[in-house]
C-alpha positions as CSV (number, residue, x, y, z in Angstrom):
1,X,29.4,-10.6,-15.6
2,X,25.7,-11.8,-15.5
3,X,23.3,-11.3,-13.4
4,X,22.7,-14.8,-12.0
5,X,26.7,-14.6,-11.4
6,X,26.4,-11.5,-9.4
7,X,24.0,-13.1,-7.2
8,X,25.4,-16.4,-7.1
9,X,28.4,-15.0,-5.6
10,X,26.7,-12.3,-3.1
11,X,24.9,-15.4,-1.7
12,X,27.9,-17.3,-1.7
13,X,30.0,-15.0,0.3
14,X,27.0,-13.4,2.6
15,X,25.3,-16.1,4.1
16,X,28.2,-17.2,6.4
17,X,27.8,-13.0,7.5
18,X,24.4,-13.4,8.6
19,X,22.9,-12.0,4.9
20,X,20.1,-14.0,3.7
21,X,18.5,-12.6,0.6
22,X,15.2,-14.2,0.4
23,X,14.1,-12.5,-3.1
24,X,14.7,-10.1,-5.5
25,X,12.7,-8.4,-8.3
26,X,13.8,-5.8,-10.7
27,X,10.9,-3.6,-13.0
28,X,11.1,-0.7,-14.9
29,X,9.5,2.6,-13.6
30,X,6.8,1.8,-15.7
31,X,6.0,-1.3,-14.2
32,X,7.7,-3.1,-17.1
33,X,9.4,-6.5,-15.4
34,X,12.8,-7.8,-15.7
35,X,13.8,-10.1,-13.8
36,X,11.9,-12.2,-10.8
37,X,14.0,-14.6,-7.9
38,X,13.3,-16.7,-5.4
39,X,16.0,-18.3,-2.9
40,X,14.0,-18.3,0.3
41,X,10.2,-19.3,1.9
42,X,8.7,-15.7,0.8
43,X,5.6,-17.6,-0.8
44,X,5.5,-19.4,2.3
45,X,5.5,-15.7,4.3
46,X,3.0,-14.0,2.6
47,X,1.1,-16.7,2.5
48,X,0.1,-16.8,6.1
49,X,-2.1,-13.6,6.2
50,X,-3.8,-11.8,2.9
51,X,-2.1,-8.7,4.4
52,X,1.1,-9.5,3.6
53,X,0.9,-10.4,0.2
54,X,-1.5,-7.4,-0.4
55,X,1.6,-5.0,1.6
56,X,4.4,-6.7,-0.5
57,X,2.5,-5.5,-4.0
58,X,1.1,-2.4,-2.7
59,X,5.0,-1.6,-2.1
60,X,6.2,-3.0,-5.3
61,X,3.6,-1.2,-7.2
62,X,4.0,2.0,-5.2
63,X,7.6,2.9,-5.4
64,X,7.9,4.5,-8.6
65,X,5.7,7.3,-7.4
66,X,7.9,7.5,-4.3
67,X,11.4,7.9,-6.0
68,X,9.4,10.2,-8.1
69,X,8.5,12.2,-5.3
70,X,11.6,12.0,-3.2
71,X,15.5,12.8,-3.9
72,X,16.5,9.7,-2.6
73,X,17.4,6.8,-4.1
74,X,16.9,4.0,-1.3
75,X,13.9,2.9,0.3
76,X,12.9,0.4,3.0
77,X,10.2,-1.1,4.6
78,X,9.2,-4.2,7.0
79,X,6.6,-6.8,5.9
80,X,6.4,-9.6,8.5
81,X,9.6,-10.8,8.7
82,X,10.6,-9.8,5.9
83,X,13.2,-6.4,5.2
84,X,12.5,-5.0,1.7
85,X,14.9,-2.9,0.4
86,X,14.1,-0.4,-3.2
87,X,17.1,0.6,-5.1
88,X,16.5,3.2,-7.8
89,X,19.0,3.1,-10.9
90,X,20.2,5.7,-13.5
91,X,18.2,3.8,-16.1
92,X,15.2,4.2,-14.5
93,X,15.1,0.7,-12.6
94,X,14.0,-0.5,-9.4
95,X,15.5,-3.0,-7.2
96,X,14.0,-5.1,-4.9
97,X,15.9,-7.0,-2.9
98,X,14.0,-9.0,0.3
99,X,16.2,-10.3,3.4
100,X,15.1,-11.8,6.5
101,X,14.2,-8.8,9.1
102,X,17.6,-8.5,10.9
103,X,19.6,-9.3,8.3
104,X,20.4,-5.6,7.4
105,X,21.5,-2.8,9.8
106,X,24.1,-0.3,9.6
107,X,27.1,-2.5,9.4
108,X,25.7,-4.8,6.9
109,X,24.0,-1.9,4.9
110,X,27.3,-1.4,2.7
111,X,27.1,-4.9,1.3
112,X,24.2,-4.3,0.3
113,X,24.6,-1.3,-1.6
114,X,27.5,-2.6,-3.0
115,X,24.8,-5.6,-4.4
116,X,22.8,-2.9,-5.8
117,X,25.6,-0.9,-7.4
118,X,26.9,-4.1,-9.5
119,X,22.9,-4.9,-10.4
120,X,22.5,-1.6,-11.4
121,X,25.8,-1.1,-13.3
122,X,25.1,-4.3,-15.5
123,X,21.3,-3.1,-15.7
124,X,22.8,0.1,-17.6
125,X,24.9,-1.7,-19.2
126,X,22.8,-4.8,-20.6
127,X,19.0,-3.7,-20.4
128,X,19.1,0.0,-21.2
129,X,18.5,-0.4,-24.8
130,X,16.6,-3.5,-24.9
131,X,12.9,-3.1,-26.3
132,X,10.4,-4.7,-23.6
133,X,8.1,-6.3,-26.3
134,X,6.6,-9.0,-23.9
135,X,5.6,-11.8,-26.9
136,X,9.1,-11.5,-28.0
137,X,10.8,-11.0,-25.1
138,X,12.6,-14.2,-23.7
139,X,13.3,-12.2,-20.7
140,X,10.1,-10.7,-19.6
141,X,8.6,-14.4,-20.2
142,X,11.0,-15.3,-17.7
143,X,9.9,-13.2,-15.2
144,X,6.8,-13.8,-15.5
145,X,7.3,-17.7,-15.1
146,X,9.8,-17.1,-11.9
147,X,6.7,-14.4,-10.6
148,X,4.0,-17.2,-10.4
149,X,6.3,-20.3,-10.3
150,X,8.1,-18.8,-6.9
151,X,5.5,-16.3,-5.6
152,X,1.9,-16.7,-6.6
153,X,1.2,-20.2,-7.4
154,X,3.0,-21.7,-4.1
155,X,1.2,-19.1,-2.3
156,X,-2.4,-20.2,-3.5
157,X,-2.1,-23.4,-3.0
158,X,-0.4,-22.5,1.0
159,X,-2.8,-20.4,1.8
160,X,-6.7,-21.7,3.6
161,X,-9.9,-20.6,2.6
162,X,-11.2,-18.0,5.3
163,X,-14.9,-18.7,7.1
164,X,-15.3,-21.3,4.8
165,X,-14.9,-19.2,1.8
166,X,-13.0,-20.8,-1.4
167,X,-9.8,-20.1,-2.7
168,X,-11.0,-17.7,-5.0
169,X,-12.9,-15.7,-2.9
170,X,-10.6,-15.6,-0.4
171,X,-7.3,-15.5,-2.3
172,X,-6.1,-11.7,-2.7
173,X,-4.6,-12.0,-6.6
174,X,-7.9,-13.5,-7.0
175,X,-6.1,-15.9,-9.4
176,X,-8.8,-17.6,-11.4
177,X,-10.2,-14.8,-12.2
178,X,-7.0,-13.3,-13.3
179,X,-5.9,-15.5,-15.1
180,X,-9.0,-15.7,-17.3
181,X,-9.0,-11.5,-18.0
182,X,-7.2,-10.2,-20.8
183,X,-5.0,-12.3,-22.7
184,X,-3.0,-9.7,-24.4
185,X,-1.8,-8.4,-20.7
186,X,1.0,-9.4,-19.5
187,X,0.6,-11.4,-15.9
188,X,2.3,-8.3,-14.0
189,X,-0.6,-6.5,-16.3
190,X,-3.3,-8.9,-15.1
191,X,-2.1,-8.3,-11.3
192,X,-2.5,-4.7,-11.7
193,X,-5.4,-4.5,-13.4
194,X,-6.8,-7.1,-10.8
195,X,-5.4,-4.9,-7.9
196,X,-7.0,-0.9,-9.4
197,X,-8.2,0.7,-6.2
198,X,-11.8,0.6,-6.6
199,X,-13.8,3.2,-4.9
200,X,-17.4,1.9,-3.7
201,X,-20.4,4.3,-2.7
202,X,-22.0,2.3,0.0
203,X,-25.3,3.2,1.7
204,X,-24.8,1.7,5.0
205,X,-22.1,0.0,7.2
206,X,-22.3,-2.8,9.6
207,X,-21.5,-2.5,13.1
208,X,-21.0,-4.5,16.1
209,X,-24.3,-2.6,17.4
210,X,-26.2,-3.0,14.1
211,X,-25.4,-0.4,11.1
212,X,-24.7,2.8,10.3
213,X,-26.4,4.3,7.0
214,X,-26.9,8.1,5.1
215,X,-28.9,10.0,7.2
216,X,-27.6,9.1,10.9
217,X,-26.5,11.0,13.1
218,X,-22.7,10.3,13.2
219,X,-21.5,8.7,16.3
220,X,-19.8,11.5,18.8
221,X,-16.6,10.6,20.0
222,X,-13.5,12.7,22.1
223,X,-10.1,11.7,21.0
224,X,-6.6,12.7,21.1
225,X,-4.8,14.4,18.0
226,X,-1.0,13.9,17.0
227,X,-0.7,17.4,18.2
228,X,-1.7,16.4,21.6
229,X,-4.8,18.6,20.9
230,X,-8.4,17.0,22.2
231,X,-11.3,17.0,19.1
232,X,-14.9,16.3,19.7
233,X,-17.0,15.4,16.6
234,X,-19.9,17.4,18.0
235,X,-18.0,20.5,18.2
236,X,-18.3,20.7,14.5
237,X,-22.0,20.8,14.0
238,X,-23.6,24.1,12.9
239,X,-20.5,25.5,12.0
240,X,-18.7,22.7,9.1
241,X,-19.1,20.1,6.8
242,X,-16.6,16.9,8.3
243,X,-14.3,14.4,6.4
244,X,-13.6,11.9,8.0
245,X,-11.5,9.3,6.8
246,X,-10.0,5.9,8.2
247,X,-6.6,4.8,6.8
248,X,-4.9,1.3,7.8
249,X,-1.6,2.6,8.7
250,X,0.5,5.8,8.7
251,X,3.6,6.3,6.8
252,X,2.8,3.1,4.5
253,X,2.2,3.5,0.7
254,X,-1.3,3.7,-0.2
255,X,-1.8,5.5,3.2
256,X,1.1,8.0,2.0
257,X,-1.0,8.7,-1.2
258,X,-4.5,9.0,0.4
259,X,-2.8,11.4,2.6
260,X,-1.0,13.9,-0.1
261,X,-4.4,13.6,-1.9
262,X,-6.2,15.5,0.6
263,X,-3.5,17.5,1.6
264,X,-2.9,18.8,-2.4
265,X,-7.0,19.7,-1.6
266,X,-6.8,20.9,1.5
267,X,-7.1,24.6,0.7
268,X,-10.2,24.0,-2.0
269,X,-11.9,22.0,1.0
270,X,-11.2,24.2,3.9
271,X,-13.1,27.1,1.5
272,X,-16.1,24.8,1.5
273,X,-16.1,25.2,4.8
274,X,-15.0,21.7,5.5
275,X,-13.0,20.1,8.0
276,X,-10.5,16.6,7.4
277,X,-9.8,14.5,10.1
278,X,-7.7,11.6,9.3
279,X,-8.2,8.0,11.7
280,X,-6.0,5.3,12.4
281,X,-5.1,3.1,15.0
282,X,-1.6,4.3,15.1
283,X,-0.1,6.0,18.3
284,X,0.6,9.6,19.0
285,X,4.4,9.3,17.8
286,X,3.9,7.2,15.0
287,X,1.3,10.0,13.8
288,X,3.4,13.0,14.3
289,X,6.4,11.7,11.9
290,X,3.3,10.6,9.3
291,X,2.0,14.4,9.7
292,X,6.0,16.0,9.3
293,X,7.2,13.6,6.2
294,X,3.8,14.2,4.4
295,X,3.4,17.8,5.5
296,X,-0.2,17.3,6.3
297,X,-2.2,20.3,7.0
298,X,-5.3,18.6,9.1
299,X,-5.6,16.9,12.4
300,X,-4.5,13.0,12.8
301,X,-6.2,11.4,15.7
302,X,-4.7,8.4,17.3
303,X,-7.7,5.3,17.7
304,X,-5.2,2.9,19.3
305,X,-8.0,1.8,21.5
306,X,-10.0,0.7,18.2
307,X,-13.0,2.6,19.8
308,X,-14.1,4.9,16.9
309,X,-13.4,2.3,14.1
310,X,-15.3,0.2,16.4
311,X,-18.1,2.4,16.4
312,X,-18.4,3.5,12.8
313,X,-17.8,-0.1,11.7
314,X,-14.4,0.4,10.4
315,X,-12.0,-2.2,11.9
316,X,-10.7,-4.9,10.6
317,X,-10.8,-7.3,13.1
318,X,-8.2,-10.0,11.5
319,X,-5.6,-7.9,11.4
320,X,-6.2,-5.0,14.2
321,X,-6.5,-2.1,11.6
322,X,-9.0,0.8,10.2
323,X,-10.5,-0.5,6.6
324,X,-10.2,2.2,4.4
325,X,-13.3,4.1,4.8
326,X,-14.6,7.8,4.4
327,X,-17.3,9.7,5.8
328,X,-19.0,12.6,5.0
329,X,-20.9,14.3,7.4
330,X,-22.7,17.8,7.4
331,X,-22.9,20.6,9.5
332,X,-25.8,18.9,11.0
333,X,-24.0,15.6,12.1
334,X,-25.0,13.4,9.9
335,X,-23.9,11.7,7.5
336,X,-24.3,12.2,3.7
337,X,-21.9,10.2,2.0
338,X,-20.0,7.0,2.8
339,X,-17.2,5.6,0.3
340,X,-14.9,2.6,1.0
341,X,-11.7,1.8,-0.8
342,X,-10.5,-1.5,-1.9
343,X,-7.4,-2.3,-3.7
344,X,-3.8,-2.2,-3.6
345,X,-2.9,-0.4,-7.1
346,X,-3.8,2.5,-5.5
347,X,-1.9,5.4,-6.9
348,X,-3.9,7.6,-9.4
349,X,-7.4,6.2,-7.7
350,X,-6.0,7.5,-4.0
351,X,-4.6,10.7,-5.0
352,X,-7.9,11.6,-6.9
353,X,-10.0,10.5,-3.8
354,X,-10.0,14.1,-2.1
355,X,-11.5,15.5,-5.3
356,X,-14.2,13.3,-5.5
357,X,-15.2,14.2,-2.0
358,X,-14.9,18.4,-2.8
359,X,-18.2,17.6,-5.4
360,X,-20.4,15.7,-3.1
361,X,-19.4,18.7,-0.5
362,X,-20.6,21.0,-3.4
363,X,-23.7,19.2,-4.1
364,X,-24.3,18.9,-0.7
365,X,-24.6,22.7,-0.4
């Protein structure tokens, strides 16, 4: 049986159930694609805010280091309305199958595994062997036709310029661009290679009160950790360096990353003398299960008023979240070194992130 039967039928006998699925994509571990389909409005979805498109590829691109990492071999997570569910096969495949939120709970869970099972039994049976040469490959070309035919060309041409800004400023693939790099890339390539977390030393930050640049004094604040423990900045000065970083939003992919990075550093820090703080606007029990799944040794502090990322010019207003933004400051209070990270690709770039703050510390003393 094919793979366009399999589905076919699954539609076929689920909708009536309540089962919509909206999309599905299916890549090799090394980002290789397969196969790319779209039944429902998910252009139309992501579409309405940059942040959704830029979650739905962060997640995509972020799973294989997450099966990697974890023993299980089923992962989900919400994006608007939409429930995406990873499966990870024996050949070293991932599913990725989108419903509507609501569509999937513990009843219906069981169809959908058996969805997964049949996708993945034909996967190991049909694609194991196949060589993913993308020029020769009718099947790759496919995807990649169903990627920007069902996903990113609807999506551009959806989505409205922000503050006047055109559509390739404001669009997050930022297509024409893309699609002029390098030829020889596949388009999954281009995405990528458009997406690689870039880390930017910036001199200054703007505030709602003006800016905020090296050599300020870092703006004191008293705030709650997930540990129900109270931390004031100015408690640190004369006795450590602080790291202070802003995240969007725990437990999610490239926050999960960040997070590891600077706990796999933790140790070579905290004999620097230096302290990490990690900032979101997340509340007090979202933070304590990000600080027990990751095993995170340093404090999380809850900002759900949006004060401190306020202050140190670190919220996005659009969408209610910390930017991804890291301060260092010294034992003195003020602040040396300021780094903001773009990008949704963010895998190696993230995890290396911690390291390229332990040599400023060191140069900074």
């Amino acid at each position: 049986m094919k793979l366009k039967s399999i589905l076919n039928i699954f539609k076929r006998k689920n909708q009536s159930r309540g089962i919509n699925l909206e999309y599905l994509i299916i890549y090799q571990d090394s980002g290789q694609p397969i196969y790319s389909k779209c039944w429902g409005n998910v252009c139309g979805l992501l579409g309405k805010k940059d942040e959704l498109l830029t979650a739905f590829l962060a997640a995509v691109s972020t799973m294989p280091g997450m099966f990697a990492e974890s023993n299980t071999k089923v992962h989900s997570m919400s994006i608007g309305s939409l429930k995406l569910l990873f499966f990870y096969t024996k050949s070293d495949n991932i599913i990725c199958a989108a419903f509507k939120e609501g569509d999937v709970n513990t009843e219906t869970m069981e169809i959908v595994n058996n969805l997964f099972k049949s996708i993945s039994w034909l996967l190991d049976e049909e694609y194991q062997e196949t060589p993913w040469d993308r020029l020769n490959n009718p099947r790759v070309q496919a995807f990649e036709k169903e990627l920007l035919s069902s996903i990113i060309y609807p999506w551009f041409h959806v989505a409205s310029p922000i503050n006047g800004s055109s559509h390739d400023e404001n669009c997050p693939l930022c297509m024409p661009t893309m699609l002029k790099m390098d030829k020889n890339l596949p388009v999954w390539g281009r995405i990528k290679d458009s997406y690689s977390t870039k880390t930017q030393s910036l001199t200054k930050v703007e505030t709602h009160s003006g800016s905020l640049q090296i050599g300020d004094l870092a703006p004191d604040f008293v705030a709650e950790t997930d540990r129900s423990e109270i931390i004031r900045l100015s408690d640190y000065r004369n006795k450590k360096d602080v790291v202070l970083f802003f995240y969007p939003k725990a437990n999610t992919p490239g926050c999960i990353i960040e997070a590891q990075g600077f706990r796999d550093a933790y140790n070579e820090l905290k004999n620097l003398n230096a302290e990490v703080i990690g900032i979101s606007v997340d509340n007090i029990t979202d933070l304590q299960s990000f600080r027990n799944d990751q095993e995170l040794p340093f404090p999380l502090i809850t900002d759900i008023e949006k004060d401190i990322s306020t202050k140190y010019g670190c919220l996005n207003d659009e969408v209610g979240l910390a930017k991804r933004t890291t301060f260092l400051i010294d034992r003195q209070g003020k602040i040396r070194n300021i780094w903001e990270l773009s990008g949704t690709f963010a895998q190696e770039r993230l995890s290396q992130h911690a390291f390229e703050i332990k040599k400023s510390i060191l140069n900074l003393n």
